[in-house]
Each structure stands twice: as C-alpha cells, then as structure tokens.
C-alpha positions in Angstrom: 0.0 0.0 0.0 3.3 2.3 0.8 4.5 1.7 -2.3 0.9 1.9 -4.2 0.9 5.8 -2.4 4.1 7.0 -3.3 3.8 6.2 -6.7 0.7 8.0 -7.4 2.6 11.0 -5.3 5.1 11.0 -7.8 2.7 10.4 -11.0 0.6 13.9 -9.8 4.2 15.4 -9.5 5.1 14.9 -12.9 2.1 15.5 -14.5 1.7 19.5 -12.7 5.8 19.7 -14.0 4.4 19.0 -17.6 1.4 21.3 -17.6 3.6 24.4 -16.2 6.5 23.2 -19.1 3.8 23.1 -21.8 2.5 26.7 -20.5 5.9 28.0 -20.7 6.7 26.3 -23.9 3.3 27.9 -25.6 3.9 31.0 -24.6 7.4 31.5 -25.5 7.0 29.8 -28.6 4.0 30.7 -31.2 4.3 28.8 -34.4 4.0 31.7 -37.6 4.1 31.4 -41.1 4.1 35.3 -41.9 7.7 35.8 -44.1 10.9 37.2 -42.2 12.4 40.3 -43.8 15.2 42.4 -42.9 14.9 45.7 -42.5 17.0 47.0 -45.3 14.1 44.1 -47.7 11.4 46.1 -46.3 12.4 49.6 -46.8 13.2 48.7 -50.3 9.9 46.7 -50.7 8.2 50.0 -49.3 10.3 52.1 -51.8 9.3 49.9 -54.7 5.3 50.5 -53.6 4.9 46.6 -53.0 3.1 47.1 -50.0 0.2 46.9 -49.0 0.1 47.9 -44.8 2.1 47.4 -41.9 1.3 47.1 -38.0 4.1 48.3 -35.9 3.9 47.1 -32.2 7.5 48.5 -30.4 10.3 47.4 -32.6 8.0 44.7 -34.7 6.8 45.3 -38.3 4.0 43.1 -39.4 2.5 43.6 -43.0 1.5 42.5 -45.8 2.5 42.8 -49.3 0.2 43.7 -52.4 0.4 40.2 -53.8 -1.3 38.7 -50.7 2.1 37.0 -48.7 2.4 38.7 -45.1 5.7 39.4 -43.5 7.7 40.5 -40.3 10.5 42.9 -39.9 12.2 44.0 -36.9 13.2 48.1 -36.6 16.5 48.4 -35.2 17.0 50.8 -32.1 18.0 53.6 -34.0 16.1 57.0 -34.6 14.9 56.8 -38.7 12.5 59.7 -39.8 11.9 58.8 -43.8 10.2 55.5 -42.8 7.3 57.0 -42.2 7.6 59.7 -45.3 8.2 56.5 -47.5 5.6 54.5 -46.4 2.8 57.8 -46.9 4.5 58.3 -50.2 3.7 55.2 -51.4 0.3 55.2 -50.1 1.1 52.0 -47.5 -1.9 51.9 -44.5 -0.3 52.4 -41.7 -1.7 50.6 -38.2 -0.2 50.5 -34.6 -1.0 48.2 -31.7 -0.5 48.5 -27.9 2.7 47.5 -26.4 2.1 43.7 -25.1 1.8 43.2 -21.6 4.2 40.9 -19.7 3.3 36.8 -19.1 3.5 37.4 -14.9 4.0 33.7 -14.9 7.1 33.3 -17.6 8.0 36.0 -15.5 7.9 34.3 -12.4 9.6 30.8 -13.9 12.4 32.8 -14.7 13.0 34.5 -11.9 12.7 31.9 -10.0 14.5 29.3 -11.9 17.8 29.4 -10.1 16.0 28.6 -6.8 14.3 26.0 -8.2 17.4 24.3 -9.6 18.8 24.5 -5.8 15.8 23.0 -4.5 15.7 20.6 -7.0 19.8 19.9 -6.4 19.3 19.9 -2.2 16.1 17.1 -2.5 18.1 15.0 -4.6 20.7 14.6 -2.4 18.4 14.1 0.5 16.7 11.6 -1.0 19.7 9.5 -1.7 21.0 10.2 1.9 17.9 8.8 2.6 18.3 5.6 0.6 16.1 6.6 -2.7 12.1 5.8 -2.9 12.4 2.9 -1.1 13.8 4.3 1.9 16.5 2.1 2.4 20.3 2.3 2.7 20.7 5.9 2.9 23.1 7.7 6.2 20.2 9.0 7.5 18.0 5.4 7.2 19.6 4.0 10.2 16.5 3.8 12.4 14.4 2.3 9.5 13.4 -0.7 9.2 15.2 -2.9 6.4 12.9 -5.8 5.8 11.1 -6.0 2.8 7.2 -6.2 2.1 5.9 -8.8 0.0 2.4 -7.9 -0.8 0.1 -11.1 -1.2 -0.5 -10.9 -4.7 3.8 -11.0 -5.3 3.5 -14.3 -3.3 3.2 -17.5 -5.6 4.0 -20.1 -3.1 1.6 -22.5 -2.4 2.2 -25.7 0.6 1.9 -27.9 -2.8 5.3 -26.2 -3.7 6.5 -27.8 0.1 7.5 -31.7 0.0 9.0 -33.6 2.3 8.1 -31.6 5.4 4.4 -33.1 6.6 4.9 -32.4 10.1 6.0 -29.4 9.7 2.8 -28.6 7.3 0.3 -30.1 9.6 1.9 -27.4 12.3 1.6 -24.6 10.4 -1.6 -25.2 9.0 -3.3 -23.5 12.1 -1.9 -20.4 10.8 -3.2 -20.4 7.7 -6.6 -21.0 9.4 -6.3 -18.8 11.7 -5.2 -15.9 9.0 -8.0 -16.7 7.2 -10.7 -17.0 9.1 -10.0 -15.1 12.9 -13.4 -15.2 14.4 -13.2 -19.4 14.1 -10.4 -19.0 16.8 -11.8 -16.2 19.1 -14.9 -17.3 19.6 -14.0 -20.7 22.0 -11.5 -17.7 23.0 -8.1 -19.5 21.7 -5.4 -17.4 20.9 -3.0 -18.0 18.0 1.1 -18.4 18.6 2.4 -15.4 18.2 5.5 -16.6 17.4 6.8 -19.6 15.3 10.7 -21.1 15.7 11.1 -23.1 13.1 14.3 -25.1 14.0 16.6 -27.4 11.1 19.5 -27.7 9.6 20.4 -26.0 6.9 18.7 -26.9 3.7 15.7 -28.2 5.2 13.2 -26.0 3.9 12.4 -23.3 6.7 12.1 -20.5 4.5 10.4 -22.4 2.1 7.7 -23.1 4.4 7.4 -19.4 5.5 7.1 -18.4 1.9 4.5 -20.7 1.6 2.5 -19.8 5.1 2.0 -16.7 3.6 1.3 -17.1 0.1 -1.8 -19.7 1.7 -3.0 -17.5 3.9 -3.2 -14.2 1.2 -1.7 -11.8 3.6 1.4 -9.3 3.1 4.7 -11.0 3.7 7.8 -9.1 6.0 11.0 -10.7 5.1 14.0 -9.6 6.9 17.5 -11.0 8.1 18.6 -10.9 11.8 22.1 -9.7 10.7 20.0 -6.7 9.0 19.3 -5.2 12.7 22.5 -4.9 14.0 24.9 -1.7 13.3 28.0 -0.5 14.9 25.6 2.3 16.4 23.8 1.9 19.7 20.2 1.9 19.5 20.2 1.6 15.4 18.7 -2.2 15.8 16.1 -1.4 18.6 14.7 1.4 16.3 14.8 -0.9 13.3 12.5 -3.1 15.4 10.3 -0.4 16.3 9.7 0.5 12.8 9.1 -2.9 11.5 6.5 -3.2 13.7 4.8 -0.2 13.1 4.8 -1.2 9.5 3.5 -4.2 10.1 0.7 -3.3 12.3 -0.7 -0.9 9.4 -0.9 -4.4 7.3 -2.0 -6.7 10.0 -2.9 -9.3 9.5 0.4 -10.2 8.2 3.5 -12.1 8.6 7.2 -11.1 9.7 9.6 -13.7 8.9 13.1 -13.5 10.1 15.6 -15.4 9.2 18.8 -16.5 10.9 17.8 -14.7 14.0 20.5 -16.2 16.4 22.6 -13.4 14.6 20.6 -11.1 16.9 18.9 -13.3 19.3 21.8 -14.8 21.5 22.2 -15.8 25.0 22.2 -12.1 26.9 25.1 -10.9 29.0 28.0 -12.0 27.1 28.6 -8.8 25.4 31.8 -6.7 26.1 29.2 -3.5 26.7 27.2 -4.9 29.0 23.9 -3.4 29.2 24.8 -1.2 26.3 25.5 -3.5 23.7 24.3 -3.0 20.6 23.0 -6.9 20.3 21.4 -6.6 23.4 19.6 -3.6 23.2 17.8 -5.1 20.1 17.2 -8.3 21.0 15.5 -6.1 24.0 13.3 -4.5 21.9 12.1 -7.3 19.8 10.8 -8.8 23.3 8.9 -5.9 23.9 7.7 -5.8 20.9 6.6 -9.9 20.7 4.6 -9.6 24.2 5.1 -6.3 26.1 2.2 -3.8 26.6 1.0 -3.2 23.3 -0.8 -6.2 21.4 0.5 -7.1 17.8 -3.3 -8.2 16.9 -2.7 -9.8 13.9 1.0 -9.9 12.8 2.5 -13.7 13.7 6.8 -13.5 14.1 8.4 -16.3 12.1 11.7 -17.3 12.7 14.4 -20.0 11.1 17.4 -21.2 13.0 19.7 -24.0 12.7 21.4 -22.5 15.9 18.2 -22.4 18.7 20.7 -23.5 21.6 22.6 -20.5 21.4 18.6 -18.7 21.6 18.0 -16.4 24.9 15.4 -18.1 27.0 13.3 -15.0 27.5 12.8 -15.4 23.4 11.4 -18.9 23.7 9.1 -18.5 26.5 5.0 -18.4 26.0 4.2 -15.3 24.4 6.9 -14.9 21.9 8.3 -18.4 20.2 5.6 -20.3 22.1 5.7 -22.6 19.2 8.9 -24.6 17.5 8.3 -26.9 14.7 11.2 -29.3 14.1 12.1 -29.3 10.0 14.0 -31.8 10.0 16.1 -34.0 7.2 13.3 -35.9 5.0 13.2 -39.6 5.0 13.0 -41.9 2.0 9.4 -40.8 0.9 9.6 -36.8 1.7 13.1 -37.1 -0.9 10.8 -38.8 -3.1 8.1 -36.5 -3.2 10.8 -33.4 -3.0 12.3 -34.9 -6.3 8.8 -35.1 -8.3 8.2 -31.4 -7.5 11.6 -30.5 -8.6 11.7 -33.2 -11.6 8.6 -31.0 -13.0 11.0 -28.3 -14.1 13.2 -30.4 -16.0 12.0 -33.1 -18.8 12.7 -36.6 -17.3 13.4 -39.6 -19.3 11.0 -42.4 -18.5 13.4 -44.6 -16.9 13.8 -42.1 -13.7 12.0 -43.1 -10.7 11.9 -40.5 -8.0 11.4 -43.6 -6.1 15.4 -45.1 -6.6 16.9 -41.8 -6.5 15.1 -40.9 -3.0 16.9 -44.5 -2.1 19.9 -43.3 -3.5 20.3 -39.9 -1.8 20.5 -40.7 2.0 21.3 -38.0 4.3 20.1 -35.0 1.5 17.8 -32.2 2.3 15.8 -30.1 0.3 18.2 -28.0 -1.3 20.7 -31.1 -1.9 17.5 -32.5 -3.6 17.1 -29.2 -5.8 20.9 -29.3 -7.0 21.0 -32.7 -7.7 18.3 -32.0 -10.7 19.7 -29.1 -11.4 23.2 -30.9 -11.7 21.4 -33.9 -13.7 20.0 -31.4 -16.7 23.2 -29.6 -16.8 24.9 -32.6 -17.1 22.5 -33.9 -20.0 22.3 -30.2 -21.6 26.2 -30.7 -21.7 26.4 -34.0 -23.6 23.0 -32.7 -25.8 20.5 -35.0 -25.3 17.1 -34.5 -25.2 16.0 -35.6 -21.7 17.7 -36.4 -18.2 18.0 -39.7 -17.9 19.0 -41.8 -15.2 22.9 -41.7 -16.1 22.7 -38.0 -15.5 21.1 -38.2 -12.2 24.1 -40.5 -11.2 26.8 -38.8 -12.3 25.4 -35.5 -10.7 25.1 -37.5 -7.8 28.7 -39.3 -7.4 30.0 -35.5 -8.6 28.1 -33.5 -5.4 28.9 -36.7 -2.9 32.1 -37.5 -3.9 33.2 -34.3 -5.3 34.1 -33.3 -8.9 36.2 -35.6 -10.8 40.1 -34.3 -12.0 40.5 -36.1 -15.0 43.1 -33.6 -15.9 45.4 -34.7 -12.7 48.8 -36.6 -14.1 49.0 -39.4 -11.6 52.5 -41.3 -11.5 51.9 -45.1 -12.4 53.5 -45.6 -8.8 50.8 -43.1 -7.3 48.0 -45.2 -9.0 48.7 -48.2 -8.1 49.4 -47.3 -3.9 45.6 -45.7 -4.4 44.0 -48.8 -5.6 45.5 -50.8 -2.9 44.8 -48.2 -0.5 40.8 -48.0 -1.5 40.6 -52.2 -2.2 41.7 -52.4 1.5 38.7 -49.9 2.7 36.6 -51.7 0.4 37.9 -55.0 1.1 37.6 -54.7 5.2 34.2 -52.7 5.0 32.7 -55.7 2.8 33.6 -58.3 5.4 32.8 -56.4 8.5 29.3 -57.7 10.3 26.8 -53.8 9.8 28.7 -51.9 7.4 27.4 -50.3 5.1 27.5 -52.0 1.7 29.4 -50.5 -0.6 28.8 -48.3 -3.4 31.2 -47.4 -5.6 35.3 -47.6 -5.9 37.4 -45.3 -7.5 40.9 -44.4 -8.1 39.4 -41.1 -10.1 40.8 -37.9 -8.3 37.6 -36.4 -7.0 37.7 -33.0 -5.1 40.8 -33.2 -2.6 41.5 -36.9 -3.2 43.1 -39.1 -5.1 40.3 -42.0 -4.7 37.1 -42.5 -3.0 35.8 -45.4 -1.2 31.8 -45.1 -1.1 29.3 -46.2 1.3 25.5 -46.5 1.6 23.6 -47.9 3.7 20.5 -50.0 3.1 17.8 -48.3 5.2 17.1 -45.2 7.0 19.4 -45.3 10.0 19.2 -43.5 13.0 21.1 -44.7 15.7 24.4 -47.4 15.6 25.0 -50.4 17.4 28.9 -50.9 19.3 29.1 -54.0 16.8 28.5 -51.2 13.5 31.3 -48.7 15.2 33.8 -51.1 15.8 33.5 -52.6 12.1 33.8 -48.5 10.8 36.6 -48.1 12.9 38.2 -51.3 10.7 37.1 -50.6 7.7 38.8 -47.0 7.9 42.4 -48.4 8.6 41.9 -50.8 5.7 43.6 -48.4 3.3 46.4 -48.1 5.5 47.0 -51.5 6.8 47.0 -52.7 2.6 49.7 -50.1 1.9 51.9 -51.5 4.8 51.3 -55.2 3.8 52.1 -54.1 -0.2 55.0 -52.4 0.7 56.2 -52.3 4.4 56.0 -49.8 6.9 58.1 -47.5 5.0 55.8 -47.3 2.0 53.3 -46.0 4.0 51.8 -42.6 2.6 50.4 -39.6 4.5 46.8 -40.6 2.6 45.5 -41.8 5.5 45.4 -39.1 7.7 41.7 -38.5 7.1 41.0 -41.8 8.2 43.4 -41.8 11.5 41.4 -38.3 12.3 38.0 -39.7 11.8 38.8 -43.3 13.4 40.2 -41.1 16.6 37.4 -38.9 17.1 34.9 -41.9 16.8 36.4 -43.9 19.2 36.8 -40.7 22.0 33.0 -40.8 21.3 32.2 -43.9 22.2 34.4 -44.1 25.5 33.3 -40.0 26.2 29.5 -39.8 25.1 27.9 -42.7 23.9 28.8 -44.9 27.2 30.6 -47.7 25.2 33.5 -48.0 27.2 33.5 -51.5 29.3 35.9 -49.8 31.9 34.8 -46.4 31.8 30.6 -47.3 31.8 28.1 -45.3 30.8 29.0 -41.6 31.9 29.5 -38.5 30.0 32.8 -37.4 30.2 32.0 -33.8 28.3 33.4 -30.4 28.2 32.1 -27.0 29.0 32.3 -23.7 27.4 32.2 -20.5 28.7 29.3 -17.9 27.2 30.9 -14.7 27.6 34.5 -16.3 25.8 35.8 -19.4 24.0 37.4 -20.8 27.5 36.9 -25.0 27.2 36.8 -26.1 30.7 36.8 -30.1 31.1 34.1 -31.5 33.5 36.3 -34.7 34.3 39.8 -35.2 36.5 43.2 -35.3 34.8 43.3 -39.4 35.8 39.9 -39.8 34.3 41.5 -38.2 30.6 44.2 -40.5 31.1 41.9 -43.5 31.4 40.0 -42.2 28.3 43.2 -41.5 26.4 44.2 -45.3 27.1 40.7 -46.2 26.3 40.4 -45.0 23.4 43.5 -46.2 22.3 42.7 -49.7 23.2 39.7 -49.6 20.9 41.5 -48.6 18.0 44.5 -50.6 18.6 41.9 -53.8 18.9 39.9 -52.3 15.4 43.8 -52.0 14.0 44.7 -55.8 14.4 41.3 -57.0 13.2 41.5 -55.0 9.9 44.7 -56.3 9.7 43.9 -60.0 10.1 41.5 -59.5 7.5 43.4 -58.1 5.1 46.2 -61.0 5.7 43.5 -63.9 4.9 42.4 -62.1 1.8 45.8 -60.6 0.1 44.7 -62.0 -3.4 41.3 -60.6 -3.4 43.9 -57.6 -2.3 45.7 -57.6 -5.5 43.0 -58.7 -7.9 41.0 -55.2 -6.6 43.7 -53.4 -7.3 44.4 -54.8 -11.0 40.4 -53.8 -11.5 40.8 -50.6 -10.5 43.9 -50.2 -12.5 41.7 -51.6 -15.5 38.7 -50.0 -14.9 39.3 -46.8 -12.5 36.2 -47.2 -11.0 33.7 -50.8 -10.1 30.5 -50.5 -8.2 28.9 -52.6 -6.0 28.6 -56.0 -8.6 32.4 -56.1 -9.4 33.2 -55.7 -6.1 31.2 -58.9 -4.6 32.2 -60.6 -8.1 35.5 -59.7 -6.4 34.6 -60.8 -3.4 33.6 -64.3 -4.5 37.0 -64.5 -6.5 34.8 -64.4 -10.1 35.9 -62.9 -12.9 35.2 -59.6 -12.6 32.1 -58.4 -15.1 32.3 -55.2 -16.8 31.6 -52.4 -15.8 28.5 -49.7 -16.3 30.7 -46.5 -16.7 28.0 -44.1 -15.8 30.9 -41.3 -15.5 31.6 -41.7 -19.1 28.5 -41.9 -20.7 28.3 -45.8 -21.9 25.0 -46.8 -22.3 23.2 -48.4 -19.1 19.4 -48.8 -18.2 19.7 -48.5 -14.3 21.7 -48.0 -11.3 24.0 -50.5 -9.6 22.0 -52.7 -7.5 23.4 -51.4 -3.9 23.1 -47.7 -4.5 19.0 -48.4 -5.4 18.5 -50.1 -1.9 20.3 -47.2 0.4 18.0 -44.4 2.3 20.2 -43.0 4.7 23.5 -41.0 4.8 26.5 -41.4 2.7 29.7 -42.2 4.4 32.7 -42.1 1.7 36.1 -43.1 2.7 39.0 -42.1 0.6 42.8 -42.8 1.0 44.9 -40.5 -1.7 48.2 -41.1 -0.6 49.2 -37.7 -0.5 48.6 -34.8 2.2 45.1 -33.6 3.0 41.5 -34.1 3.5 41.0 -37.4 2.7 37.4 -38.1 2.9 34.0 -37.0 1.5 30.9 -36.5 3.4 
C-alpha cells in the first residue's frame, strides 16, 4: 500500500511539471508562417510600392504585401525619420498596436528558476542520503526498518510447492486457518502463537515453508534477516524493530519472517558492553515488541534457526516463540516426493524413478535434492540430449557426494597403483565387516581433494548405531592403510591416511566420552564445557579420568587396528585382484566388487561417469535411504574423505 501511495505522489508530480512546461513552452514559442524580412528588404519593398500595410507594435513590423504573402521585420534601435515619409509616399496603411503586456507567470519561472534548480539539487541529495524511494540504505535510514514487504499478490507459493516436510505442514496449517478466518479461533476464546521457531538444519526447507505460510493464507509477507538489525551504532537495531512493527501493524494481519535470528537473538550478557550493547539492546526490543504492553493483533513472528541453543530463553518462553516446529532431514518418501516437484522443471526420461533416487540420496535435504536435478540437466544439456536420464542423475550424484572428478590430474603409475591398494583395503575390510554399510562405488578417479574415494551406503534409514556397526567402521577406515603397509612395508606408508586416522580417533573418543561404550569407563558422559561470555573450554572430568580415556580410546583402535589387519592378511589375493580392476577400470560398483569378493571374474563395468549406455543403477546404490559415508585414502597430504 506504501508503495501503491508513493507512486501516485510522484505520477501527480510529474504530470503538474508538464502542464507548467507546456504553458511556458506555448507561450514562448507561437508557431507563424508570416515571411521574415530584414529591415534593409522592407524599406526597399516600401520604396518599390509593394506594400500593401504594416502594423508596428515597439520594434516589430507586421505587413503584408500587395500580392497577398504577409511578412515581419524587426526596426533596429535607432532614430529613422523617412520611414514614415516613404511608407505615406507610397500610399502603405499604416496601423499600430499596444505595447504587449508581460506573461507574470514566464515572469515568475524565470526568476525563480535558479532557486528551483537549488531545490531541486538539495532534494536530490536528501533523498539519496535517505536511501532513494524505497527508503532504504541511505546515512540517515539507520532507524528504518530494512525488511522487505511482500504484498500477497507478489507471493506464488503455495504448501503444494513444500515436500517432504508433513509435520512441519500439519503445524503450520493452524496459521493459515487462523489468518484466514480469525473469528473461528476467538470465539472458543483461543489465541493464536504469536510466534513460530522453526528449528533445522540448513537446507531443510524453513524459509520455504514461511514463503509458503503466507502465500496460503493471502496476507502481506515481511522478510528480513537478523544480521539486517545490528549496526555499529547503539540503539540503530532497537529502532529498526520499532519500525518494523509499526509497519506491520498498518498491514496486520500479516506475517514477519526473520531469518537466521541467532545473529541477533543470543544468549544475553556475554557482550563486552554490557547493558549497552548494541545486540542486546535489540534483542531487548524485539521482546517488547513480541509480548510487552502493546498487542500485535494480527502480525505472527516467524523465525528460522539451525542455531536455537545459542537462543535467549526470554525469546522462547509463552508469548513470543511459544511454538517450534522441528524441519528436519526428509526420510526416503519426503526425498521422493521433493524430487517429483523439482523433476517437473526439467524433462525426465521415462526410466527415472523418483522412487530409486530418494533411495539413492540418504542424508540429503531439500536444497541437496534441488541441486542434484539441477546438476542432472546440466549434465545432460552438456552432452545434448534431449532428456535427463537416469545416467545423468548418477553422475550428478557421485560428482556433489564425492566431489568433482580431475581427470586432468597426471598421476605417476606408482601413485595409482598405492591408491587402488589403499581404497581395495577400505573396500575389502568394510565388505567383510558384520553392519557396514554396503558398498557403493570404488574409484581411483581424483575427485575433489583426493586421489580416490571409497563409497558407502547404507541400506535403510538409519538413525542410531549399534557398538558391533562402530567397531566394524573403525576397521574398515584403517583398511587403506594397513594394505599399503602389507604391499610395501611400513616405510611405504603414505600420509593418505590421515583422514581416516582423524576420523577413526574422534569416533572412538565418542564412544568411551559420550555414547557410554566404554566396558571400563561405563556409561557416563565425560564432556566439556564452554564459557558464554569467551571461547574458554573447561573439562568437567579429573586429569586421571583423561588419562583413562586417552588409554581407552587407544585400546579400541589398537583392537579395530589388528582385526582390519587379520582380514586383510587372509584375503591378500582378493587384495591384489581389486587393485588390478581398478587399475583396468578406474572405478567398479557394487557387482564387481562382490564378483571380487567371491573370487569371479570380474564383469564389466557400467561406466556411468563416461557416458556408456546403461538402463539403471548399480544394485546397492538403489536399496540405500540414509546418509552417505565415503572413505577415501589418496596417498598424498590432505583431506581425505567425503561427506
């Protein structure tokens, strides 16, 4: 409606500036088609009797000669006494008119042009300071509000646009209803949330939903960014707040959404100015605002975090964020339906099923689902064919899980063959090992930071893991190592595995610290704690106890160590037949490697990376729902896994 106003403001502006412009432009200018003479052509056209009469009027000569055509002179501003004996000589009529009277307003326009040009000059320059029409960016816009209004016919988002979420939607549905239709509500006297946390992790969809809340419900739409409030000024963000809300209340019922608002909704009194901080002052305001004295009738907060731990309480408590819906990571059939809404942009060959890729993305959210058929058409616009087909979707899938592959990258023939055995002992242990997850894929392709890529799936959607599934990770990721040491000797071992020595470390300090795995240690939680107000990590456990988790710990991996080793020892020609594949191949899925694994001859391969023809996925990849867990060993420096 803001905007609606200022633009008729202006139109009516513009149009008085042409009316006085026209005025000025008719009166200064009156088209003519009488004949210009000199004065020296009409003396002599006076002196030669071929005219008719002439009109002076001050120092114009209008006439018009004896053959019909009319004409103007000009006198010049000097005294000339025979003009009027010439023109009675020659019998001319002679006529005079009144001296013309002065335009007042031409007059005024002139004179006060030059102030109008400094007027004009100054309210340019305080309308940029200002930050333009809008009202936004200028010096002097501090205390304004930044977030901008999204009237409900500029909102096309519907809940049908929203997969994956259903929880979520069922939540938020009361919203809708209750922006709809208020007096449903308020007559058994309920009271809608004033405020919504939505709470995920990144990609999940919260602003999505938001986007979608208010293009259902029909109402305007406030969308600003908690970093937006906060300036290097004190009191800048609690006057932003101020003014937000004042503009929404003039459009209630409506929705504010913020987004990212731990950026201005953190714990309180960690600030180096105290009382006075900046932060503080606005996240102050926005309380007040949310549930102080004054009702907000009619405008419902929305907020997205992925943070809401680091949230001040007073933010979450009845009145404010009384409400948090959980938009979590979608499970095998939210991917699905999240690919067929996405798969509508993009022509599809016939042999995709949203059904196997939703089995073959575990772990993805919303936006990974988004770029993966984004990736898939570019990849099929790229090698010109007329549809995405199921090839696409898997090389866009191996190239955002397993990174990019570096085809370019001159690899030694020494280099390659230390990767393959490297990546056939992951893939060799994590085959054998009771609960791993199957395997995927094997590669000795350079893919983002490493050389080659070991990749897991798992079968089903997996939410918790058993001791027996740990210890048998922990194996499978010194596999790479313990191959290069049995291949070449301790010596020959490569700095490629120090990924997986990271990884395997940190997993088994979890299972003696939080998960209560430990035999000798029990079930406690040996944490740490941080201090709000700096970075301070205090432990909440002795100095004997770290030394009996540093020895635990080390006795789990040392016992995972020796068992990947032992397998690797019974199986040294499956060993060396994996790496001759790899060599051959460069990469085998999940049929080579159990044809491997059975000590067959190795079939050939479905080179999806390439583009040889294939009709469907290997059979592994269309079974797994959860998260993918790659394991790489280049045998250089480096990250050397994928996630």
């Amino acid at each position: 409606m803001g905007q609606k106003t200022d633009m008729a403001k202006n139109l009516m502006l513009w149009v008085v500036i042409a009316a006085i412009l026209l005025m000025v432009f008719q009166n200064l200018h009156q088209p003519t088609s009488e004949q210009d003479l000199s004065y020296t052509d009409f003396v002599r056209q006076v002196q030669t009797g071929n005219v008719r009469e002439v009109t002076f009027q001050e120092q114009q000569i209008y006439g018009q000669l004896k053959n019909g055509e009319k004409f103007q002179a000009v006198r010049p501003n000097i005294p000339d006494n025979r003009l009027m004996d010439d023109l009675l000589q020659n019998e001319v009529i002679v006529k005079g008119r009144e001296p013309s009277e002065p335009n007042l307003l031409v007059q005024l326009l002139v004179a006060a042009f030059p102030i109008l040009i400094v007027l004009a000059v100054f309210g340019f320059v305080m309308r940029q300071m200002q930050g333009g029409l809008g009202g936004r960016g200028g010096p002097l816009s501090f205390g304004r509000s930044k977030a901008r209004l999204l009237s409900e016919n500029q909102i096309k988002m519907s809940f049908s646009d929203v997969a994956g979420i259903d929880e979520a939607k069922e939540d938020l549905q009361e919203l809708v209803q209750y922006l709809r239709d208020p007096q449903r509500f308020q007559k058994l006297g309920g009271e809608i949330p004033r405020g919504v946390l939505m709470i995920g992790p990144p990609g999940t969809g919260k602003t999505l939903m938001a986007r979608a809340i208010a293009g259902e419900a029909r109402v305007p739409f406030f969308t600003i960014s908690g970093s937006d409030f906060v300036e290097m000024f004190v009191g800048v963000g609690a006057s932003r707040v101020r003014d937000m809300f004042d503009q929404a209340k003039k459009q209630a019922p409506c929705i504010i959404f913020i987004d990212e608002i731990d950026a201005v909704g953190r714990h309180r009194g960690g600030g180096w100015g105290g009382g006075n901080d900046e932060r503080e002052q606005t996240l102050n305001q926005m309380l007040v605002e949310m549930d102080g004295f004054e009702g907000n009738e009619g405008v419902i907060v929305i907020a997205a975090t992925n943070r809401p731990d680091v949230l001040d309480h007073a933010l979450l408590r009845p009145g404010r964020f009384d409400r948090q819906v959980h938009v979590s990571l979608p499970d095998i059939r939210g991917r699905e339906q999240i690919l067929e809404v996405h798969m509508r942009k993009v022509p599809a060959d016939a042999s995709v099923s949203p059904a196997v890729l939703a089995r073959s993305t575990p772990g993805f959210s919303g936006a990974d689902l988004a770029n993966l058929v984004n990736e898939a058409a570019l990849v099929a616009a790229r090698r010109e064919k007329p549809a995405v087909d199921a090839e696409d979707f898997e090389f866009a899938r191996d190239k955002i899980m397993m990174g990019a592959e570096r085809r370019s990258l001159v690899m030694s023939e020494k280099e390659k063959i230390t990767t393959a055995y490297h990546e056939a002992g992951h893939a060799i242990v994590g085959f054998l090992m009771p609960e791993h997850d199957p395997i995927h894929k094997v590669t000795i392709i350079p893919r983002g930071q490493a050389l080659g890529v070991t990749m897991y799936l798992p079968e089903e959607d997996k939410y918790s893991s058993s001791r027996r599934a740990l210890l048998s990770s922990l194996c499978s990721l010194f596999g790479g190592r313990i191959a290069e040491e049995l291949i070449g000797g301790t010596d020959a071992v490569t700095t490629g595995a120090a990924n997986d020595i990271e990884r395997a470390t940190q997993l088994a300090r979890n299972m003696v610290t939080r998960w209560g795995l430990s035999d000798s240690l029990g079930p406690v939680h040996y944490g740490e704690q941080r201090a709000e107000s700096s970075n301070t990590v205090r432990l909440n456990y002795s100095p004997e106890t770290a030394d009996r988790i540093d020895r635990e710990s080390r006795q789990i991996l040392d016992q995972c160590y020796a068992r990947a080793r032992e397998i690797l020892q019974e199986n040294t020609d499956i060993l060396h037949a994996m790496k001759d594949a790899l060599i051959e191949y460069e990469t085998i899925d999940s049929q080579q490697v159990e044809d491997l694994m059975a000590r067959r001859k190795v079939r050939p391969p479905k080179d999806w990376g390439t583009g040889n023809p294939s009709t469907e996925p290997p059979a592994t990849a269309s079974k797994n729902t959860k998260s993918a867990n790659t394991d790489t060993g280049a045998p250089v420096g480096g990250p050397a896994s994928q996630h």
